[in-house]
N, CA, C and O of each residue as an XYZ file, in Angstrom:
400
protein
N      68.656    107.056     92.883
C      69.228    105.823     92.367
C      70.012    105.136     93.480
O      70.640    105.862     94.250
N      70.044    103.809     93.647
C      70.762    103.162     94.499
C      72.065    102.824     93.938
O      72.334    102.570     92.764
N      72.993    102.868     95.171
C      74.299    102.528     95.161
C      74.320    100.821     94.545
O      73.519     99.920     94.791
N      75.861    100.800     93.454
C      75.538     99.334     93.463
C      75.660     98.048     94.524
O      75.386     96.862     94.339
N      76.251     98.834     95.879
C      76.559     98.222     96.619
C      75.196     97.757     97.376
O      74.981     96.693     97.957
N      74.313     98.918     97.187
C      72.873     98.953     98.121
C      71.703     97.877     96.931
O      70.550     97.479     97.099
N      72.613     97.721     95.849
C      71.344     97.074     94.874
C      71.800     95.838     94.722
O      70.914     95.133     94.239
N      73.011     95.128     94.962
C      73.708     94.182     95.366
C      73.108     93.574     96.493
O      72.510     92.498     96.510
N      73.299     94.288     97.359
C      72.588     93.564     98.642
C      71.287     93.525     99.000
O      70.876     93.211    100.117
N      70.694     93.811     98.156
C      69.118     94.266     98.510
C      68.710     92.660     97.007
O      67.767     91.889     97.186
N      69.343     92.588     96.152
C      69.388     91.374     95.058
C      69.259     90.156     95.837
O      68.343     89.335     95.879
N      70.843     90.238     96.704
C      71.345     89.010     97.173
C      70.064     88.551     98.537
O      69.665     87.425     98.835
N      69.773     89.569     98.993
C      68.806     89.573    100.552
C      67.355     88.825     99.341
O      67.506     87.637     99.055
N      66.811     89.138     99.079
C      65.437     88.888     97.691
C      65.959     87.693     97.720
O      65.433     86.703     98.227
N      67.233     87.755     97.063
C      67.155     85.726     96.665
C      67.295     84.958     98.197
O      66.955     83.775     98.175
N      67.427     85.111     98.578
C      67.938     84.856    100.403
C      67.010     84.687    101.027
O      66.979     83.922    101.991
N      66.018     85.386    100.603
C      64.889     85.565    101.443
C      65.518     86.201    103.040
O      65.483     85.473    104.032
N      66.072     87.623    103.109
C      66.659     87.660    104.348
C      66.431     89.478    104.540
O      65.567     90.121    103.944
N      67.287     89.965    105.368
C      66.912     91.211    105.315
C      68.353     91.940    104.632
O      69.380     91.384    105.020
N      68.482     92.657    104.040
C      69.522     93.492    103.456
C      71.052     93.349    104.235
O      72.157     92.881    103.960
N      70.404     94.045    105.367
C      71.279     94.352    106.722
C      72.249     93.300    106.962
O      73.449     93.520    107.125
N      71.606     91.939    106.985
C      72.530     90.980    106.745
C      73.499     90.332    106.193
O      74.129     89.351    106.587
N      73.580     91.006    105.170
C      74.313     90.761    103.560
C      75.956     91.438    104.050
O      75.912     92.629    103.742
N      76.940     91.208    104.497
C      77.854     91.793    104.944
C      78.875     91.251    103.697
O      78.636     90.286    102.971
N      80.109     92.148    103.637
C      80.918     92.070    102.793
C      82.047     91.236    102.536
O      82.751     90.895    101.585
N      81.889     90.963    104.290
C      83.109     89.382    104.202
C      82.644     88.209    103.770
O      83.521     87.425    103.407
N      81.413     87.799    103.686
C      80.528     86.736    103.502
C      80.711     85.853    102.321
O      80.559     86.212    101.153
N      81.069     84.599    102.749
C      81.854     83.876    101.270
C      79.967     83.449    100.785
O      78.896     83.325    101.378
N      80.513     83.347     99.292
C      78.952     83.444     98.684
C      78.551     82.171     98.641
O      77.345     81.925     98.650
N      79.638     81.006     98.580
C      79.046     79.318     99.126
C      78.680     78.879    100.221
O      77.690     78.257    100.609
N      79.911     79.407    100.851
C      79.837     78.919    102.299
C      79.353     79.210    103.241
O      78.887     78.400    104.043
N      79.346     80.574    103.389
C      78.209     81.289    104.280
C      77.148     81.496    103.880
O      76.369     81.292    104.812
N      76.382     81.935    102.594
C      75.193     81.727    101.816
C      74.944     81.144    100.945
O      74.158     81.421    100.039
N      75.621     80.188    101.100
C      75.003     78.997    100.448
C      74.957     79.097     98.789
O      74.704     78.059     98.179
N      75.080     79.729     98.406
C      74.787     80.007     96.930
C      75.436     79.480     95.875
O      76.531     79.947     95.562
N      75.071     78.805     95.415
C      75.783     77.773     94.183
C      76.267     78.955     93.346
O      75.975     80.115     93.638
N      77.066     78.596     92.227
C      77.658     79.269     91.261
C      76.631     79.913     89.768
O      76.797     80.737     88.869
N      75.350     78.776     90.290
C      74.125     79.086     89.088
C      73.686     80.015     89.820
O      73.661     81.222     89.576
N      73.326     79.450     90.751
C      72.834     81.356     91.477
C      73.086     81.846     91.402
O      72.292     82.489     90.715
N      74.468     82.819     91.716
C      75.100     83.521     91.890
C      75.010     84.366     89.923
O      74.830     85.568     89.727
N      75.197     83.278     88.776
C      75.171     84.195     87.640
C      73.130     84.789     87.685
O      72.781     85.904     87.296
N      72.519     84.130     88.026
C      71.297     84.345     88.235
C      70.820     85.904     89.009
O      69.853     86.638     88.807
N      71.642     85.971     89.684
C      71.698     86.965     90.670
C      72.675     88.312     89.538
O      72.216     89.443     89.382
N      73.555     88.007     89.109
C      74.320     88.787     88.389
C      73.248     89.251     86.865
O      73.438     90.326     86.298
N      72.457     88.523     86.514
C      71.580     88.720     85.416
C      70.811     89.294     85.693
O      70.678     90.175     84.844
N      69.768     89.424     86.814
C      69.010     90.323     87.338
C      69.643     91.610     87.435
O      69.086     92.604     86.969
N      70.806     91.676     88.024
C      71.655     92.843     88.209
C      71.678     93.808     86.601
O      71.298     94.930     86.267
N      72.180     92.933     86.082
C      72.725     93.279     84.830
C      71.127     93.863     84.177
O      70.960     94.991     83.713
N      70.264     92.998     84.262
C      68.786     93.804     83.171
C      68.247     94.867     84.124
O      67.306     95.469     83.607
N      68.613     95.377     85.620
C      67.933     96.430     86.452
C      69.340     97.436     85.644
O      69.056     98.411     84.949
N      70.373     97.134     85.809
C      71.496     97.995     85.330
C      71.280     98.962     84.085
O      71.473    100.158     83.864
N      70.686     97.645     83.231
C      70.639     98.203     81.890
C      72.299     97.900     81.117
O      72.799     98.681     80.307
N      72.819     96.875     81.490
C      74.440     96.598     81.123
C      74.380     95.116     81.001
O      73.463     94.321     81.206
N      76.053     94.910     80.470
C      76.155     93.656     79.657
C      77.156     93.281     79.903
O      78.037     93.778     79.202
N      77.713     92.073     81.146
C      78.601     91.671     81.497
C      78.948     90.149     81.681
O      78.196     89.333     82.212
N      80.350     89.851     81.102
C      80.829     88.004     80.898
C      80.212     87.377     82.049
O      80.903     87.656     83.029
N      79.300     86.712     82.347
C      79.487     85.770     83.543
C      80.470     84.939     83.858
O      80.776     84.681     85.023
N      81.134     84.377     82.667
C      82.488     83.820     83.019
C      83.698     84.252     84.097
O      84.498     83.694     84.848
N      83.329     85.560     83.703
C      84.360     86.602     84.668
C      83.885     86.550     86.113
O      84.572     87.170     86.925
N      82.954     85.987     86.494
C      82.494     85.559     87.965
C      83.059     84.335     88.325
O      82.669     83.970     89.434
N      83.925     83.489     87.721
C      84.885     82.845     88.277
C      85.533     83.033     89.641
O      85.150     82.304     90.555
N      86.441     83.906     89.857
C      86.996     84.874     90.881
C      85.872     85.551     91.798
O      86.459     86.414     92.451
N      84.488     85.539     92.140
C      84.174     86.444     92.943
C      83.410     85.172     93.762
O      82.575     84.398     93.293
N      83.994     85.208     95.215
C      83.715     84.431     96.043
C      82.940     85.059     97.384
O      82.415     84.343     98.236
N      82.956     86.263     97.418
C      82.831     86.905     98.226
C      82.027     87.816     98.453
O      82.371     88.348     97.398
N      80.992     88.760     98.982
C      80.100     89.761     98.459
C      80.730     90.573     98.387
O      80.448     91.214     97.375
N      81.984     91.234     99.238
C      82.658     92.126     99.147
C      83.004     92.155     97.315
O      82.699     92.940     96.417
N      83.671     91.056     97.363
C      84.044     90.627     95.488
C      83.170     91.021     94.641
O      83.395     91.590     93.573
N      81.429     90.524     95.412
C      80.919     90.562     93.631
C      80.468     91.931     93.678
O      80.257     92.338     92.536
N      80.119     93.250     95.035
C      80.066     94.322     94.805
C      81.215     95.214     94.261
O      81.117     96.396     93.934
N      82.132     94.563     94.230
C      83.352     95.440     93.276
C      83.176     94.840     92.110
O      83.210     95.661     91.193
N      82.951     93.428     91.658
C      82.511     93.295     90.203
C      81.342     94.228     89.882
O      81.491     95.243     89.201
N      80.767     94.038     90.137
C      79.367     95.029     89.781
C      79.592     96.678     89.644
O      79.201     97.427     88.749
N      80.359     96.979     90.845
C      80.488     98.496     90.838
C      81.540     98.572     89.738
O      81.653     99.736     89.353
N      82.146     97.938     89.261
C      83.520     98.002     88.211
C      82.831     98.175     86.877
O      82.914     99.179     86.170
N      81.807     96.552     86.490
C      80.924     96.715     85.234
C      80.101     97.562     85.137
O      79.823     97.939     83.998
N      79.421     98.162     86.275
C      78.345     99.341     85.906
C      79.291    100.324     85.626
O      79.058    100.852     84.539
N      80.330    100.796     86.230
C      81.289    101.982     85.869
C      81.810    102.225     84.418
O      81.959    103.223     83.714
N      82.002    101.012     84.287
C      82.928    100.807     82.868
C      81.839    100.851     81.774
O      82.166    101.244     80.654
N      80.359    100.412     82.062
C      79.898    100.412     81.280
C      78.906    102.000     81.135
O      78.311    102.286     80.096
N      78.900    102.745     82.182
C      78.412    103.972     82.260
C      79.283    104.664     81.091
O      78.792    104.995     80.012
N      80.318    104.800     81.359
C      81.795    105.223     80.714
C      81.752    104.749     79.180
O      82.229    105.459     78.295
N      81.289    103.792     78.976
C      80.946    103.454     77.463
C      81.581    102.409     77.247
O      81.333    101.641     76.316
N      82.661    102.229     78.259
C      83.345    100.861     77.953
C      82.264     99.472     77.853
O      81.095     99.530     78.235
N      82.899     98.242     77.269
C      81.793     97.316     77.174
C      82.351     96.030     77.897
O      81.713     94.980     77.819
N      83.774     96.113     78.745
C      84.018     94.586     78.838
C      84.073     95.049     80.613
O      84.108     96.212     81.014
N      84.070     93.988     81.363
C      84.292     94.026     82.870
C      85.496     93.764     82.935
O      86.218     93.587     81.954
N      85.999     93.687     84.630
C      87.028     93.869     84.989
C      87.888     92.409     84.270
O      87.250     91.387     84.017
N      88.780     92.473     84.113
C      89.567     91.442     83.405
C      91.029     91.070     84.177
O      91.446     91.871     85.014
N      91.545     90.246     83.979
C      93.018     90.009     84.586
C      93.493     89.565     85.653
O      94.673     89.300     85.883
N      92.298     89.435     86.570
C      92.222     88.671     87.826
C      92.313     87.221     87.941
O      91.788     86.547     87.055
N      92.787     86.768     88.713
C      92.961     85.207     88.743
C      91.353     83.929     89.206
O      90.681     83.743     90.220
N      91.362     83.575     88.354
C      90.105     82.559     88.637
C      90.178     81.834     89.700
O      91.268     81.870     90.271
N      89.158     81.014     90.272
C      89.481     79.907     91.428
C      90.353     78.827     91.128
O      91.082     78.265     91.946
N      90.222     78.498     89.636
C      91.093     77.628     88.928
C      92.619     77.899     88.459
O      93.367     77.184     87.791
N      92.845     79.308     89.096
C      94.644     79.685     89.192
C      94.482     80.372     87.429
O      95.431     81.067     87.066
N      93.618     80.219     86.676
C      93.805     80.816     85.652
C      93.462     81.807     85.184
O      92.242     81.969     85.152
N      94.394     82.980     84.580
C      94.232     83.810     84.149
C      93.252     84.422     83.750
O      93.407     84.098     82.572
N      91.917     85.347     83.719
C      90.902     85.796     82.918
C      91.324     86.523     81.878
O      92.363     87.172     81.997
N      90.607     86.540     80.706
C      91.308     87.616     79.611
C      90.842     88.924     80.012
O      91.195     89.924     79.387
């Protein structure tokens, strides 16, 4: 089984059309790859039906970063391995506001 970090970047490289290797963790997900915010839940939905899990896209507010959205991901697959059903929560949005 792949790491979610290795299935993250191997997602993001596919939509990219790029090689894996490239996918580094500082990498802002607009600005350096370009990736609109529809993408990006697009990319998180694929994730989510290879996962086999069920996570807010709303809560991708806050993840700007790949570093970011592989800790979202590794957080919701965890939580949801675990039986829990909601993702990480409580973090601050781009919009300064609170997530529930």
């Amino acid at each position: 089984m792949k790491s979610v970090a290795a299935l993250v970047r191997a997602t993001l490289a596919h939509h990219l059309h790029c090689d894996p290797g490239k996918i580094h963790p500082w990498l802002h997900l607009e600005a350096d790859l370009d990736l609109t915010p529809l993408e990006l839940i697009v990319i998180a939905l694929e994730i989510e039906e290879l996962e086999g899990i069920a996570i807010p896209v709303e809560a991708l507010d806050d993840v700007t970063t790949v570093g970011d959205f592989v800790g979202f991901m590794s957080h919701a697959v965890a939580h949801q391995r675990a039986g829990e059903t909601s993702a990480p929560a409580g973090r601050r949005s781009r919009h300064g506001a609170m997530s529930p």
